[in-house]
GUBAVO-390972 format. One line per field, with one value per residue (C-alpha): residue number from 1; residue in three letters; x, y, z. Coordinates in steps of 0.02 Angstrom, whole numbers, plus 50000, padded with zeros to 5 digits. Layout:
% GUBAVO-390972
i <- NUM, ...
aa <- Ala, ...
x <- X, ...
y <- Y, ...
z <- Z, ...
END
This chain:
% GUBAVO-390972
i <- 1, 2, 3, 4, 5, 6, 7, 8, 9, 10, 11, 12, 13, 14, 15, 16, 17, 18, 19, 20, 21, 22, 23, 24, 25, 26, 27, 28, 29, 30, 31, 32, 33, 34, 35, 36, 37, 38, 39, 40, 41, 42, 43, 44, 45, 46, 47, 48, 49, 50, 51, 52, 53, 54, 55, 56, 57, 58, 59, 60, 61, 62, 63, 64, 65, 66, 67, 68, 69, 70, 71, 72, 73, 74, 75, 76, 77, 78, 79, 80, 81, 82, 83, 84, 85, 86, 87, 88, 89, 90, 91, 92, 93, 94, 95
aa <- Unk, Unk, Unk, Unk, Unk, Unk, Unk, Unk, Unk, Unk, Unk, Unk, Unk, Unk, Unk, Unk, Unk, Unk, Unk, Unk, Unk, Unk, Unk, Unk, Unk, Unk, Unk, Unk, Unk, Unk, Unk, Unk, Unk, Unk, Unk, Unk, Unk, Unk, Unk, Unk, Unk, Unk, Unk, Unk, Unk, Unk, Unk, Unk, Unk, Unk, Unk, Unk, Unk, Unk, Unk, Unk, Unk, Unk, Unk, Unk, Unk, Unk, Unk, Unk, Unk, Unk, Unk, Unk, Unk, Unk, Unk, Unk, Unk, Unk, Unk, Unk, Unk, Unk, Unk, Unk, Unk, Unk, Unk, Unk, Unk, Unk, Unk, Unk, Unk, Unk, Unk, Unk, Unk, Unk, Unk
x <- 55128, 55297, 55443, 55391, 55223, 55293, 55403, 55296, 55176, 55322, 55349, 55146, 55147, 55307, 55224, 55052, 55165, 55272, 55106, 55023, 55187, 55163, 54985, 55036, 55180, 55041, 54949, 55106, 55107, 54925, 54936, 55107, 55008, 54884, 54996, 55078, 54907, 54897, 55087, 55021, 54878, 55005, 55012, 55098, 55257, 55331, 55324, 55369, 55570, 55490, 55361, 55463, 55568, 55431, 55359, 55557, 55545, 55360, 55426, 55580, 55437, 55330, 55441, 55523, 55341, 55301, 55500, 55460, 55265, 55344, 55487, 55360, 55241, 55382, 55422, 55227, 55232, 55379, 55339, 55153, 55173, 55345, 55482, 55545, 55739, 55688, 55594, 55744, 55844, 55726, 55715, 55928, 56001, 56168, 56273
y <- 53474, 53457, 53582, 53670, 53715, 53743, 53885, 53944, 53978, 54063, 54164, 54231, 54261, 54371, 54442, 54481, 54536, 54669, 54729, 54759, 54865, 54962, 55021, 55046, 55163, 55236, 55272, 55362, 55473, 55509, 55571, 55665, 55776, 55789, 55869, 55957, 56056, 56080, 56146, 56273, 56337, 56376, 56582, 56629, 56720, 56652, 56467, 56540, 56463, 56315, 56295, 56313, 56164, 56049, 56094, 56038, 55867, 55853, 55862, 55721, 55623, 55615, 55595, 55441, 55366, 55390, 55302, 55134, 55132, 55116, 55017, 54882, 54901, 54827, 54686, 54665, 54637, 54545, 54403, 54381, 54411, 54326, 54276, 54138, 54189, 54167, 54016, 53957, 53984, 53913, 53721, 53735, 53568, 53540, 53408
z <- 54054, 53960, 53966, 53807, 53859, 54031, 53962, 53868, 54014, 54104, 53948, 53944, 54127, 54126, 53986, 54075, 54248, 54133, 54058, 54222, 54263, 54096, 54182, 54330, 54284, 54157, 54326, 54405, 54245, 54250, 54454, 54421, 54276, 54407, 54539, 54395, 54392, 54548, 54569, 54406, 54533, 54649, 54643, 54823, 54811, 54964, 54872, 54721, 54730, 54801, 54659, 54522, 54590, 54639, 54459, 54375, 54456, 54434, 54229, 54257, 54358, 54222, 54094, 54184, 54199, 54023, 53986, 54104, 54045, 53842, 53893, 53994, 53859, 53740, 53861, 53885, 53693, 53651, 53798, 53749, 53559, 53512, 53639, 53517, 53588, 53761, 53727, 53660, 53774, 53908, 53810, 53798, 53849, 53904, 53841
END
């Protein structure tokens, strides 16, 4: 195996390793809108100041799920679909 093929292996599995984490924080998402219904159900009024808190971070939870999942996603995408400037980069030689 020669250095260009090697980096280009390191480029797909980076690729396939940022793609799992795209799932995974599509996961996260998919079990915080699952408590989210659950915090909904919640009808004491005792819990009430409670709920209505767990509910606001429940929102920036999700929303920061959603944010890594797309961001990954991109990485996913750019290592196993293009990466020319990182390949690049890898096959510099130094003077």
């Amino acid at each position: 195996m020669n250095k260009e093929s090697a980096a280009w292996l390191a480029l797909r599995i980076i690729g396939l390793l940022a793609l799992g984490r795209a799932f995974l924080s599509v996961f996260g998402a998919a079990v915080e809108i699952f408590n989210l219904w659950k915090l909904y159900g919640v009808t004491l009024e005792a819990l009430a100041s409670q709920t209505e808190r767990l509910i606001l971070q429940t929102w920036v939870g999700i929303g920061l799920s959603l944010t890594e999942s797309i961001f990954f996603a991109l990485v996913a995408f750019y290592f196993l679909r293009k990466g020319r400037a990182i390949h690049k980069l890898l096959m510099h030689e130094s003077a």
